[in-house]
PyMOL Python script that loads the backbone (N, CA, C, O; Angstrom):
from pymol import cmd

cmd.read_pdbstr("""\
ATOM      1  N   UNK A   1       0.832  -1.197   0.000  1.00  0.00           N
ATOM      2  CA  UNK A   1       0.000   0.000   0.000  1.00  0.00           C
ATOM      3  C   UNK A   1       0.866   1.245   0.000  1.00  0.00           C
ATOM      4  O   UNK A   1       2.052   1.036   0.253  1.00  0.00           O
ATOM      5  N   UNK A   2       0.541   2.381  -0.211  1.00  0.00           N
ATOM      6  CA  UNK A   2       1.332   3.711  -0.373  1.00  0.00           C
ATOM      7  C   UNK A   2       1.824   3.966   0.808  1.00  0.00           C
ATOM      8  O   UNK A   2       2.910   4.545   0.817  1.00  0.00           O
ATOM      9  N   UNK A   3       1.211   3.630   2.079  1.00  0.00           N
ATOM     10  CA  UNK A   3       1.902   4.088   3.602  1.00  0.00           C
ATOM     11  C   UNK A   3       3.289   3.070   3.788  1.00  0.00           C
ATOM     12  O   UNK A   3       4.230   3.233   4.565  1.00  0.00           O
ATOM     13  N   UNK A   4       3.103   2.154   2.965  1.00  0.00           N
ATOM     14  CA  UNK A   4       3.880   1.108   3.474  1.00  0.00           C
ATOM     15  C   UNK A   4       5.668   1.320   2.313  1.00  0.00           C
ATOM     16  O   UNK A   4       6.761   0.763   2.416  1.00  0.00           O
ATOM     17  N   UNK A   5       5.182   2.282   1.423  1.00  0.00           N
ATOM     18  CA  UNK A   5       6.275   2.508   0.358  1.00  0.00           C
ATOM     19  C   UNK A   5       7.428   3.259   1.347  1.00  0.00           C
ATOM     20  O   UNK A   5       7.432   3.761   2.471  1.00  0.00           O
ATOM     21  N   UNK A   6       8.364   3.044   0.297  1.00  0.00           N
ATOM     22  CA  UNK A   6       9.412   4.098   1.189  1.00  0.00           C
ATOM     23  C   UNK A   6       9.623   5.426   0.516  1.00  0.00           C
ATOM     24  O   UNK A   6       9.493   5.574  -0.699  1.00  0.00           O
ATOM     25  N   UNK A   7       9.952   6.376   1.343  1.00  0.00           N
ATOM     26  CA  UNK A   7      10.661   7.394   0.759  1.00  0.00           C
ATOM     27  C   UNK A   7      11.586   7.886   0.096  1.00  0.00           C
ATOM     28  O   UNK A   7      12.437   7.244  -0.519  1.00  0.00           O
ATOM     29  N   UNK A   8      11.432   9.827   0.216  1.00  0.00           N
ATOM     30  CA  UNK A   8      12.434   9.457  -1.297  1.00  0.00           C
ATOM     31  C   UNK A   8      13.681   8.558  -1.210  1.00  0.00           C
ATOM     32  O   UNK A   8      14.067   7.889  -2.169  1.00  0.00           O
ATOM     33  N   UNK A   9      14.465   8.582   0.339  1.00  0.00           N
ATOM     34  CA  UNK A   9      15.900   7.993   0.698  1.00  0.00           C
ATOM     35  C   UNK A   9      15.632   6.339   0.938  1.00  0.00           C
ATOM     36  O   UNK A   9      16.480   5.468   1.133  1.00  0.00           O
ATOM     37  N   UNK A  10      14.731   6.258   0.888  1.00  0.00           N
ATOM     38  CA  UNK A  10      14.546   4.382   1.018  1.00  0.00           C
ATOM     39  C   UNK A  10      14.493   4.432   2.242  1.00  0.00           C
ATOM     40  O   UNK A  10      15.261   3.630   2.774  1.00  0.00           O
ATOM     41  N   UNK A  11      14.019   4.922   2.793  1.00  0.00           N
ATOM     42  CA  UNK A  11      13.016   4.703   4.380  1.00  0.00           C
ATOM     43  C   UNK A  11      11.791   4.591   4.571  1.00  0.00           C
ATOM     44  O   UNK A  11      10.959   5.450   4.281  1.00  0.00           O
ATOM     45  N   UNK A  12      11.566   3.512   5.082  1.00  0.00           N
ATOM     46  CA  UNK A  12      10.030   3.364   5.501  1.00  0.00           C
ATOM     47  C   UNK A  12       9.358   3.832   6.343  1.00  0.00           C
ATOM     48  O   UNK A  12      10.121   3.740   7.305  1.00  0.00           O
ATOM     49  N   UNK A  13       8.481   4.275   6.705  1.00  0.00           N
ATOM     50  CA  UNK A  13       7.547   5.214   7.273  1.00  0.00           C
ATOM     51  C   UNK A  13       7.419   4.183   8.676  1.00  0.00           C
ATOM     52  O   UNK A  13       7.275   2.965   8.784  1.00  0.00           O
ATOM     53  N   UNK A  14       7.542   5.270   9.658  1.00  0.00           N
ATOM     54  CA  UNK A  14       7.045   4.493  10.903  1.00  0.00           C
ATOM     55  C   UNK A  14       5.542   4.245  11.015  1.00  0.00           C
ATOM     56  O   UNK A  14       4.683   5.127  11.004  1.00  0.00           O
ATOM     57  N   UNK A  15       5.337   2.939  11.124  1.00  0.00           N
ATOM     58  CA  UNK A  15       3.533   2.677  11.284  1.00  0.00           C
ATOM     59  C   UNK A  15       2.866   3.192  12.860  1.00  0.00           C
ATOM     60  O   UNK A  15       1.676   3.284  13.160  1.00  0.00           O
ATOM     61  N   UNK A  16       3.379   3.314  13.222  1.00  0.00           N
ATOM     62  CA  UNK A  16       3.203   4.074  14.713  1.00  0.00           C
ATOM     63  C   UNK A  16       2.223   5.619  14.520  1.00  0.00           C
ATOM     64  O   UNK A  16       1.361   5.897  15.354  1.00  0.00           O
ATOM     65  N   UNK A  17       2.537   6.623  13.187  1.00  0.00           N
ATOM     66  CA  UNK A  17       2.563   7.461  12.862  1.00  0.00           C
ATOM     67  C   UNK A  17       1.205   7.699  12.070  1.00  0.00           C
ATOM     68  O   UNK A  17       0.671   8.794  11.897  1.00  0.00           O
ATOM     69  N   UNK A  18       0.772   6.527  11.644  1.00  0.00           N
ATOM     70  CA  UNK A  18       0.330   6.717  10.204  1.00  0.00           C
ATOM     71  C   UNK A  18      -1.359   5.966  10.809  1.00  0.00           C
ATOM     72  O   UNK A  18      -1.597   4.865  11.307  1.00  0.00           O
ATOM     73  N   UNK A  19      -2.239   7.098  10.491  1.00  0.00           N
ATOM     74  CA  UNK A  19      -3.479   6.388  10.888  1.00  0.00           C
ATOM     75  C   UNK A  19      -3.866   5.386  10.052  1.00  0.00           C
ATOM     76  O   UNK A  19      -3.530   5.420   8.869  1.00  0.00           O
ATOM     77  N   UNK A  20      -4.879   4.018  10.736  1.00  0.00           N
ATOM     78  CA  UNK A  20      -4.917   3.051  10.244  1.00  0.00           C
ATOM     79  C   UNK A  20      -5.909   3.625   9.067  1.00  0.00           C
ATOM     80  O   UNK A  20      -6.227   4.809   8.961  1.00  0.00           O
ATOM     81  N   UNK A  21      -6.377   2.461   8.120  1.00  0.00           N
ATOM     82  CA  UNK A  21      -7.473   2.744   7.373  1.00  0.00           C
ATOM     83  C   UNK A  21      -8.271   2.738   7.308  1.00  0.00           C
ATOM     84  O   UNK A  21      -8.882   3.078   6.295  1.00  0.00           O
ATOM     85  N   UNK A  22      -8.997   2.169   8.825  1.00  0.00           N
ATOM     86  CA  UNK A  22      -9.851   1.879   9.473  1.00  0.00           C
ATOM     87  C   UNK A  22     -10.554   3.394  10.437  1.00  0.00           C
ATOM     88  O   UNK A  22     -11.716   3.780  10.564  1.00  0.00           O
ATOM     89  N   UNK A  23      -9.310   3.916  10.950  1.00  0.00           N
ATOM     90  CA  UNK A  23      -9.401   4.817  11.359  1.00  0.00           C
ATOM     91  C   UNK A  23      -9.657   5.949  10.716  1.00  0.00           C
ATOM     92  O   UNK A  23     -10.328   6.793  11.311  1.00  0.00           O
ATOM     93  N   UNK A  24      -9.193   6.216   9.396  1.00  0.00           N
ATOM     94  CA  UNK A  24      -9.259   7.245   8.775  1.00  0.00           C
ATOM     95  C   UNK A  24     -10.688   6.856   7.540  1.00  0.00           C
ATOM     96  O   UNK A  24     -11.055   7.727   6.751  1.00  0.00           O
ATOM     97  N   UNK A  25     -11.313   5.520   7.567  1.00  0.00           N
ATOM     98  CA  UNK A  25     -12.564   5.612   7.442  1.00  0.00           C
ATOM     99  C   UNK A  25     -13.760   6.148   8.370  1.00  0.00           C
ATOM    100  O   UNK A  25     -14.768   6.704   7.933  1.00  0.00           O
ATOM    101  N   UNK A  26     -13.511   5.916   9.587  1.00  0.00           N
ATOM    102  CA  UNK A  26     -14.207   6.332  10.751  1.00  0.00           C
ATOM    103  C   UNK A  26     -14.316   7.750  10.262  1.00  0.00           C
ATOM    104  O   UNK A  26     -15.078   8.306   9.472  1.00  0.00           O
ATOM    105  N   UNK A  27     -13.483   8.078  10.864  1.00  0.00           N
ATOM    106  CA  UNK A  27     -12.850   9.671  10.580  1.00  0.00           C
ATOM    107  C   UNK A  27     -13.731  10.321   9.267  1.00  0.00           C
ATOM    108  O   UNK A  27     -14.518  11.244   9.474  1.00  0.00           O
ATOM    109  N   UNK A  28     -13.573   9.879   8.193  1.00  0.00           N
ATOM    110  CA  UNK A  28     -14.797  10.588   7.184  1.00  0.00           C
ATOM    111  C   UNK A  28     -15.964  10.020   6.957  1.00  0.00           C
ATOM    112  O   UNK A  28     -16.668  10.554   6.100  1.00  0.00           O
ATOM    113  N   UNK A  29     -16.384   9.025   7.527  1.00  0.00           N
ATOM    114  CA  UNK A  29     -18.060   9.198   7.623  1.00  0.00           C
ATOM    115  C   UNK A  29     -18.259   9.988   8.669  1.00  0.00           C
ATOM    116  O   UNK A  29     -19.239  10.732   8.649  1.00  0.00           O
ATOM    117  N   UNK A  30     -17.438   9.988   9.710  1.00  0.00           N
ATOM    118  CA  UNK A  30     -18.173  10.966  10.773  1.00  0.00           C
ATOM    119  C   UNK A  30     -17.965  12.722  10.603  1.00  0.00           C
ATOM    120  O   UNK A  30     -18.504  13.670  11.175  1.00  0.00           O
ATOM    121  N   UNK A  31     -17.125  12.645   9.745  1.00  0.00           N
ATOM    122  CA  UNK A  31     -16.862  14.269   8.819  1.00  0.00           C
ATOM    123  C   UNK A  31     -17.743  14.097   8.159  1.00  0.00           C
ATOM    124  O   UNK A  31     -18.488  15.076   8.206  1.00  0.00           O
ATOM    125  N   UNK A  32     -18.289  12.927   7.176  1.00  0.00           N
ATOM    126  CA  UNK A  32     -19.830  13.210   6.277  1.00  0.00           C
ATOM    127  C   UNK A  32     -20.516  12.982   6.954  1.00  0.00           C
ATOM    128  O   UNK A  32     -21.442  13.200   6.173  1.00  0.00           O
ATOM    129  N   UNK A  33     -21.071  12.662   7.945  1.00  0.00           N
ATOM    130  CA  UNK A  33     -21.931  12.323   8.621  1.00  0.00           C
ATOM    131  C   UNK A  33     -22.382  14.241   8.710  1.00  0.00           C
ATOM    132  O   UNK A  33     -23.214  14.943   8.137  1.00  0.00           O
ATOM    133  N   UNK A  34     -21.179  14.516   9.873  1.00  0.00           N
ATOM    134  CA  UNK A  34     -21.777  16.012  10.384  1.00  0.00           C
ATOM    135  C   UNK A  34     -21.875  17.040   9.081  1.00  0.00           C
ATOM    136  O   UNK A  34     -22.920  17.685   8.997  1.00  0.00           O
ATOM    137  N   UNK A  35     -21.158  17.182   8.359  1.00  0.00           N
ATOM    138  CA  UNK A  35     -21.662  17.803   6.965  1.00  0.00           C
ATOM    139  C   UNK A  35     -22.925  17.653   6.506  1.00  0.00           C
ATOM    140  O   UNK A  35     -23.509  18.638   6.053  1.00  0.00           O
ATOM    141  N   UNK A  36     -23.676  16.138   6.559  1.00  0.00           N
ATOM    142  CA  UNK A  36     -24.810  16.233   5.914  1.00  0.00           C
ATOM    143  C   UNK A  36     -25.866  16.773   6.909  1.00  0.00           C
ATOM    144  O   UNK A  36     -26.729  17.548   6.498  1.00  0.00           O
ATOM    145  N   UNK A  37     -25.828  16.416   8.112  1.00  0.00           N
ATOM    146  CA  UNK A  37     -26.470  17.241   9.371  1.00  0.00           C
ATOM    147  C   UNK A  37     -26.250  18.541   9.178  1.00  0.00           C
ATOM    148  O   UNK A  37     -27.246  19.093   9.645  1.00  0.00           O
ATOM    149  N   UNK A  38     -25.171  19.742   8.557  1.00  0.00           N
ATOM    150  CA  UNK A  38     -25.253  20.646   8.676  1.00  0.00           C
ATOM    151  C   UNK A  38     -26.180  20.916   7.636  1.00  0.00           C
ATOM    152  O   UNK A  38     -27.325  21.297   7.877  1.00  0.00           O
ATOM    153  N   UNK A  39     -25.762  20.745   6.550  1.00  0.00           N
ATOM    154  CA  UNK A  39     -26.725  20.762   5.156  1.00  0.00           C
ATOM    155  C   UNK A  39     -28.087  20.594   5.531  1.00  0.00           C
ATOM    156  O   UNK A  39     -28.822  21.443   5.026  1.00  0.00           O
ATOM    157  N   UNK A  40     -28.758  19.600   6.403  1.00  0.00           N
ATOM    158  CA  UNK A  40     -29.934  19.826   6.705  1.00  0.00           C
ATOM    159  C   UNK A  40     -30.533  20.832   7.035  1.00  0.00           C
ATOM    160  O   UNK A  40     -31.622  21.226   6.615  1.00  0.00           O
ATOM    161  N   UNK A  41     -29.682  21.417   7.996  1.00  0.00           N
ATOM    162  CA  UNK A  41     -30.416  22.858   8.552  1.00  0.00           C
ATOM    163  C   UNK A  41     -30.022  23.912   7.682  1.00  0.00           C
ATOM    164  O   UNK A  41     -30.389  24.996   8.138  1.00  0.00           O
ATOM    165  N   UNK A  42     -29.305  24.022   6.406  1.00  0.00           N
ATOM    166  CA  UNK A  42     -29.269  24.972   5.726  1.00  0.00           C
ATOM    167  C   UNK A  42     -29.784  24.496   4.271  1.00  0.00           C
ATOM    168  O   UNK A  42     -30.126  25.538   3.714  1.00  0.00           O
ATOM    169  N   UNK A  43     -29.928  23.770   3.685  1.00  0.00           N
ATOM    170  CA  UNK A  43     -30.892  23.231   2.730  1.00  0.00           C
ATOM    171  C   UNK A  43     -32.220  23.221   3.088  1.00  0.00           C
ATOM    172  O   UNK A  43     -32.746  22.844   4.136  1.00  0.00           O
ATOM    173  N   UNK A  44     -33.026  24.005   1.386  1.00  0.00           N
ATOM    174  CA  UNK A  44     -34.435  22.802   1.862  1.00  0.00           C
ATOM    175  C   UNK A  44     -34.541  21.312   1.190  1.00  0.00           C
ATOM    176  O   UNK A  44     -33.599  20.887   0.520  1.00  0.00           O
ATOM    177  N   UNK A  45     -35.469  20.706   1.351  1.00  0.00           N
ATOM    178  CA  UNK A  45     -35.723  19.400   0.976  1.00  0.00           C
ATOM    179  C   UNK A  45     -35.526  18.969  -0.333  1.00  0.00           C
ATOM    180  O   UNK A  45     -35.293  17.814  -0.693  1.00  0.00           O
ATOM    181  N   UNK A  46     -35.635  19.996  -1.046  1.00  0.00           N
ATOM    182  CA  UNK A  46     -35.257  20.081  -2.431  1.00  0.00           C
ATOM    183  C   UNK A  46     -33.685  20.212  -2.897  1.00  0.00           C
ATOM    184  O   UNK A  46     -33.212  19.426  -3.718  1.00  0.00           O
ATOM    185  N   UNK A  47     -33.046  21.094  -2.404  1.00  0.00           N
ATOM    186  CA  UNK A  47     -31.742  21.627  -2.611  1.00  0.00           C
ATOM    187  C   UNK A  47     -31.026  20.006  -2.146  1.00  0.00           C
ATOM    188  O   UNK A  47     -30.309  19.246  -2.796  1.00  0.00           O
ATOM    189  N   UNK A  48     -31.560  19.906  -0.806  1.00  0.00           N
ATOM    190  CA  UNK A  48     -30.863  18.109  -0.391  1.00  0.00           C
ATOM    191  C   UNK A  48     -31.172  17.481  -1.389  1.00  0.00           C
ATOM    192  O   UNK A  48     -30.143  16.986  -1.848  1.00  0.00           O
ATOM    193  N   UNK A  49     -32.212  17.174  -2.106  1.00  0.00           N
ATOM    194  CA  UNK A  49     -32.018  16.012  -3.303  1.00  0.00           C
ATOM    195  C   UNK A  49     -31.163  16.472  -5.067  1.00  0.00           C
ATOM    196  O   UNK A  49     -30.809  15.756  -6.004  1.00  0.00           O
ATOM    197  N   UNK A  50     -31.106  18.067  -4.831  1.00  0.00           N
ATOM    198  CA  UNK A  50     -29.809  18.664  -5.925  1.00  0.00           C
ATOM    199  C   UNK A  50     -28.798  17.926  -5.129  1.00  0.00           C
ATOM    200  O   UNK A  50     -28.341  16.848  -5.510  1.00  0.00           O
ATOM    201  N   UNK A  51     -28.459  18.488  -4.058  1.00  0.00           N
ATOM    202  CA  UNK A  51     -27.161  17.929  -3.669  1.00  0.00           C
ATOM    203  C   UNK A  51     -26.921  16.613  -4.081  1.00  0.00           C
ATOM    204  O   UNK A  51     -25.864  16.290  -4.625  1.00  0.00           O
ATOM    205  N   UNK A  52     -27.954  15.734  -3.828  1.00  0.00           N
ATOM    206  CA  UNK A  52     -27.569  14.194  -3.760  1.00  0.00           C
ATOM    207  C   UNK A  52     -27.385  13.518  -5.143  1.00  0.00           C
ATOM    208  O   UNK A  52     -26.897  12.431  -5.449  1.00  0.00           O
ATOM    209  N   UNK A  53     -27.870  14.397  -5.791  1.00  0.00           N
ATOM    210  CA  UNK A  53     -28.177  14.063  -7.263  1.00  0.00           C
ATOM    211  C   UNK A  53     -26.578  14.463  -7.638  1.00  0.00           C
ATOM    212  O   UNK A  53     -25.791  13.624  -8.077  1.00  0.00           O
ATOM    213  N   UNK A  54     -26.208  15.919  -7.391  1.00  0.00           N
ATOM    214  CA  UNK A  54     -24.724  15.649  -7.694  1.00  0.00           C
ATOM    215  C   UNK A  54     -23.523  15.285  -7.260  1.00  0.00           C
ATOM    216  O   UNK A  54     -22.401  15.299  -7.768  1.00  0.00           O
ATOM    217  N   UNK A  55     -24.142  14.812  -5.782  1.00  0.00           N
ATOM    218  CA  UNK A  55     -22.735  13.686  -5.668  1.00  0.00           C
ATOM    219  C   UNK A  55     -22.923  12.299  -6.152  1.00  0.00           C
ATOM    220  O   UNK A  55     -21.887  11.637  -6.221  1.00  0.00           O
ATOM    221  N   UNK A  56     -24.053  11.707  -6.509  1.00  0.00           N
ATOM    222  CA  UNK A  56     -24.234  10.967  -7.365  1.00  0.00           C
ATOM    223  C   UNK A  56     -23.432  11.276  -8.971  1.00  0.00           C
ATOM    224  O   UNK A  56     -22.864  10.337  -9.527  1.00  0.00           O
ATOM    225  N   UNK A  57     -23.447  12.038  -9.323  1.00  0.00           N
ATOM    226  CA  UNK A  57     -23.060  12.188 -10.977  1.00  0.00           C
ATOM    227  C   UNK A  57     -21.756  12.152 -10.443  1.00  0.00           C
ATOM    228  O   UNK A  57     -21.080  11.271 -10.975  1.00  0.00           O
ATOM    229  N   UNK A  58     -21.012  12.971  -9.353  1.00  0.00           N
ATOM    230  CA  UNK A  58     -19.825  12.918  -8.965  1.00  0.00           C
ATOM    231  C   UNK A  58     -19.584  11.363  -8.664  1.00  0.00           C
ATOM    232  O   UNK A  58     -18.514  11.107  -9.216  1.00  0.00           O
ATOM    233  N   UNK A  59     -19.778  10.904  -8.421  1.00  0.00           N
ATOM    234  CA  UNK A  59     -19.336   9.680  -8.006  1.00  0.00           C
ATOM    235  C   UNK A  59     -19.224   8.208  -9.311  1.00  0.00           C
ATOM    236  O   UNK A  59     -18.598   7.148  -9.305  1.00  0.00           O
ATOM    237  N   UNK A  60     -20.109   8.810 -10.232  1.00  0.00           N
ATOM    238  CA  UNK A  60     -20.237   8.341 -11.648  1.00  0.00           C
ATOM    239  C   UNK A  60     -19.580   9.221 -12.311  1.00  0.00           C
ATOM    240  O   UNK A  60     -20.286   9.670 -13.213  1.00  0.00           O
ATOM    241  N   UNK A  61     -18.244   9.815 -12.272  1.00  0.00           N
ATOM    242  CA  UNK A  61     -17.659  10.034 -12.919  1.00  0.00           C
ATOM    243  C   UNK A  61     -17.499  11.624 -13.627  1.00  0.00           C
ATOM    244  O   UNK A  61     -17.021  11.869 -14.735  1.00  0.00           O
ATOM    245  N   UNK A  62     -18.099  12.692 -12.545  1.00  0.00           N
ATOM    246  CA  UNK A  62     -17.875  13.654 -13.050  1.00  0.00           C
ATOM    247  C   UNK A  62     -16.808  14.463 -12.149  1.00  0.00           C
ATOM    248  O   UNK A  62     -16.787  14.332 -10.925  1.00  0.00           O
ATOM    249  N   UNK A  63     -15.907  15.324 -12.863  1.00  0.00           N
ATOM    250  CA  UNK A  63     -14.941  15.770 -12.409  1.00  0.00           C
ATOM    251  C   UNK A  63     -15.069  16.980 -11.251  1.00  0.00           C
ATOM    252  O   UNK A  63     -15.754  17.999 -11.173  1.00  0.00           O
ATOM    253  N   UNK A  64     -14.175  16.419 -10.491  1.00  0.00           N
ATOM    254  CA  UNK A  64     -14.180  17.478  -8.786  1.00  0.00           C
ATOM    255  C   UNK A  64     -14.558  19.005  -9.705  1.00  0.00           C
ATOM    256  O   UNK A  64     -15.582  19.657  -9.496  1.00  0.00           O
ATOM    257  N   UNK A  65     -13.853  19.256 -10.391  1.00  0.00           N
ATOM    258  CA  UNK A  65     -14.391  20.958 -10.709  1.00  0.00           C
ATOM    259  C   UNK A  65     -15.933  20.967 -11.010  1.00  0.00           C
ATOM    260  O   UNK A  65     -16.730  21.827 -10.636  1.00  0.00           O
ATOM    261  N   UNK A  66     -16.155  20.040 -11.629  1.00  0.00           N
ATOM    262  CA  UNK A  66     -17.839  20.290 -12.230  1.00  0.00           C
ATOM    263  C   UNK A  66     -18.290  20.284 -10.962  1.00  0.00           C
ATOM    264  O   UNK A  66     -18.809  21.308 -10.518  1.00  0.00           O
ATOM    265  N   UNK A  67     -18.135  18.802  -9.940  1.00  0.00           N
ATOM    266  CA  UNK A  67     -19.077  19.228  -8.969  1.00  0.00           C
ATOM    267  C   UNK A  67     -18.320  20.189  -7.866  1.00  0.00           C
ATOM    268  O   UNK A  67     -18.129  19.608  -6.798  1.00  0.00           O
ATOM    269  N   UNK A  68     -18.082  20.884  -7.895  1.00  0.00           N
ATOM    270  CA  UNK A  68     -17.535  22.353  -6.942  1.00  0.00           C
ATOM    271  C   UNK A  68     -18.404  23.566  -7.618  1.00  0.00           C
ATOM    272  O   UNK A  68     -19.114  24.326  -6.960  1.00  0.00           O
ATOM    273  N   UNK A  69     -18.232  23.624  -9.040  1.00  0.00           N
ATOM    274  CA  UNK A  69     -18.939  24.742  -9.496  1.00  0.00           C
ATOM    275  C   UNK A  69     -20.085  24.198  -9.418  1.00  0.00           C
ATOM    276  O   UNK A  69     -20.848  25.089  -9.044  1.00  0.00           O
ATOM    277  N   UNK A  70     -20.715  23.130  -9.572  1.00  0.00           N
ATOM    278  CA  UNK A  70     -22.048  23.102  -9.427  1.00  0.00           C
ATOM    279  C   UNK A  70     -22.968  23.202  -7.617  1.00  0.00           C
ATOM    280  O   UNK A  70     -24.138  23.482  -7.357  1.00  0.00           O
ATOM    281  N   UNK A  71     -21.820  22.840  -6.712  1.00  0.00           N
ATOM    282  CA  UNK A  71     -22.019  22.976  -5.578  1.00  0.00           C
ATOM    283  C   UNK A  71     -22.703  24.631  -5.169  1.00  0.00           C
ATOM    284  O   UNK A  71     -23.772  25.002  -4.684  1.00  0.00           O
ATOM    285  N   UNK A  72     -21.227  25.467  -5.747  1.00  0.00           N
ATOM    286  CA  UNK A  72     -21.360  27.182  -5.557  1.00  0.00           C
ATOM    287  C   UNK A  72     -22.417  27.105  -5.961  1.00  0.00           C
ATOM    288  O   UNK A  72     -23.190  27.270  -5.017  1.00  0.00           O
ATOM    289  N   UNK A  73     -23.077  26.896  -7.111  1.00  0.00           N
ATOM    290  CA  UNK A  73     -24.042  27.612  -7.460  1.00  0.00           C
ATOM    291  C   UNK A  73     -25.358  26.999  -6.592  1.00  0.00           C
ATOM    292  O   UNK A  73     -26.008  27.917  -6.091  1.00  0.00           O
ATOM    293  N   UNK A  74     -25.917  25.602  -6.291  1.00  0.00           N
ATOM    294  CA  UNK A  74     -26.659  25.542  -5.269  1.00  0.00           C
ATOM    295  C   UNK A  74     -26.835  26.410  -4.197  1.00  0.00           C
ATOM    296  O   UNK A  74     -27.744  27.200  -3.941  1.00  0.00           O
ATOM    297  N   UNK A  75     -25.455  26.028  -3.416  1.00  0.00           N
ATOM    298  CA  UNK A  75     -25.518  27.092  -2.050  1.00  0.00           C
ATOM    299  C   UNK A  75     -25.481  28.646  -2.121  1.00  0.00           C
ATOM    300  O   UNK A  75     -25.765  29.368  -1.165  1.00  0.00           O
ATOM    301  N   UNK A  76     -25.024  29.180  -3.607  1.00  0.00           N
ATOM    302  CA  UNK A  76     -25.120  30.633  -3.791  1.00  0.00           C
ATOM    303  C   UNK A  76     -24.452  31.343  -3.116  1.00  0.00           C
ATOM    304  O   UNK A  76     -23.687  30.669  -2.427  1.00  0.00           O
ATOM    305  N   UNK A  77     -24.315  32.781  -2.905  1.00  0.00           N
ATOM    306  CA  UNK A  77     -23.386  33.606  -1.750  1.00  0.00           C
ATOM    307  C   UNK A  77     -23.645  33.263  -0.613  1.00  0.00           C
ATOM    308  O   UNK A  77     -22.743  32.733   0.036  1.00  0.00           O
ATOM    309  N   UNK A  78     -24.979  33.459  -0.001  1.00  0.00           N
ATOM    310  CA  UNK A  78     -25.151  33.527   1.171  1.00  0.00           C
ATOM    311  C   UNK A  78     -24.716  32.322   2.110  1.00  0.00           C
ATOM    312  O   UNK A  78     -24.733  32.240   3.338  1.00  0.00           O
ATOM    313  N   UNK A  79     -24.330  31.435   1.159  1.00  0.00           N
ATOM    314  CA  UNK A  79     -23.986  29.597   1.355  1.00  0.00           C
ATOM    315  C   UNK A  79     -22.846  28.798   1.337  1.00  0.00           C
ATOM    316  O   UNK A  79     -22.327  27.742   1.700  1.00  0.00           O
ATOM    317  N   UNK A  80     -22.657  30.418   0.397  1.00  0.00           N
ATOM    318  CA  UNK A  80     -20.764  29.850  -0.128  1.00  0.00           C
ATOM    319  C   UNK A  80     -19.982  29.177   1.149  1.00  0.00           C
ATOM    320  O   UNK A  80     -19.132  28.308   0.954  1.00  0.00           O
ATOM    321  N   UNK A  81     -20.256  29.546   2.219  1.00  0.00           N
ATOM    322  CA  UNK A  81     -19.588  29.010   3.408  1.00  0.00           C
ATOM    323  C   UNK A  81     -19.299  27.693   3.584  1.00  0.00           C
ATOM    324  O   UNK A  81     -18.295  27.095   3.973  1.00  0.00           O
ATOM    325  N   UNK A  82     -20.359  27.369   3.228  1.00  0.00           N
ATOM    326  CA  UNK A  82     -21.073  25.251   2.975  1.00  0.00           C
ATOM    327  C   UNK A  82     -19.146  24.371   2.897  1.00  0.00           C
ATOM    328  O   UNK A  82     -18.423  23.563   3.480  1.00  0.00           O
ATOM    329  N   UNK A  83     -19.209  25.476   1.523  1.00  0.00           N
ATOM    330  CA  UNK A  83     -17.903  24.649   0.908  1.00  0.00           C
ATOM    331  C   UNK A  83     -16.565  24.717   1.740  1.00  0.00           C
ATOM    332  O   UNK A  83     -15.617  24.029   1.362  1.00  0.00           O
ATOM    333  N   UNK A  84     -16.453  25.466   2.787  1.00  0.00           N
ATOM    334  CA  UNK A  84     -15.154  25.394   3.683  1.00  0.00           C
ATOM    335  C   UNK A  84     -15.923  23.735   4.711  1.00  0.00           C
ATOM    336  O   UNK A  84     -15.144  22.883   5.139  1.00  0.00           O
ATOM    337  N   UNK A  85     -17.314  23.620   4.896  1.00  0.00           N
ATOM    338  CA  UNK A  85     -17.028  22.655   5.957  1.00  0.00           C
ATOM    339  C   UNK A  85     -17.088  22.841   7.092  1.00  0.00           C
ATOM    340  O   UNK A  85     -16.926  21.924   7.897  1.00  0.00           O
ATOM    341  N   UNK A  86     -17.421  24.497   7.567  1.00  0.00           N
ATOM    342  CA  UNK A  86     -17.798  24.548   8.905  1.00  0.00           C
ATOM    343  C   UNK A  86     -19.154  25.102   8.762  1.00  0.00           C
ATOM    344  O   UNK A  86     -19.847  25.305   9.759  1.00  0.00           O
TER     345      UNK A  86
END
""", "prot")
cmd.dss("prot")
cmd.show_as("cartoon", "prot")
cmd.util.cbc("prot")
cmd.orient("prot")
């Protein structure tokens, strides 16, 4: 796996260091988890099924820029915030 490669000098990475993959799955459902909880209270019911619709197309293959610009334009100015994540 890439954690397990060595560096540029041919050293291997201490595993001590390096969160598991297990862990760093945890770690982003519970970052998507609270994202989509925030989105609730700033979406309406509608805008949540835009959203879902384009991380769906995102996930079938459309490119991070399309869905970013298509994000902005959902959430608009007053929303733009959405996209930092807090």
């Amino acid at each position: 796996s890439f954690q397990d490669s060595p560096d540029m000098e041919g050293n291997s990475p201490p595993h001590n260091k390096t969160a598991s993959e297990s862990e760093l799955s945890a770690t982003a459902a519970e970052l998507l988890h609270d994202y989509m909880m925030t989105l609730r209270t700033k979406l309406s019911s509608q805008e949540i099924q835009q959203f879902a619709m384009l991380l769906h197309e995102y996930r079938n293959g459309a490119s991070i820029h399309e869905f970013c610009i298509n994000l902005r334009q959902l959430y608009g100015d007053s929303r733009k915030f959405l996209l930092l994540g807090k």
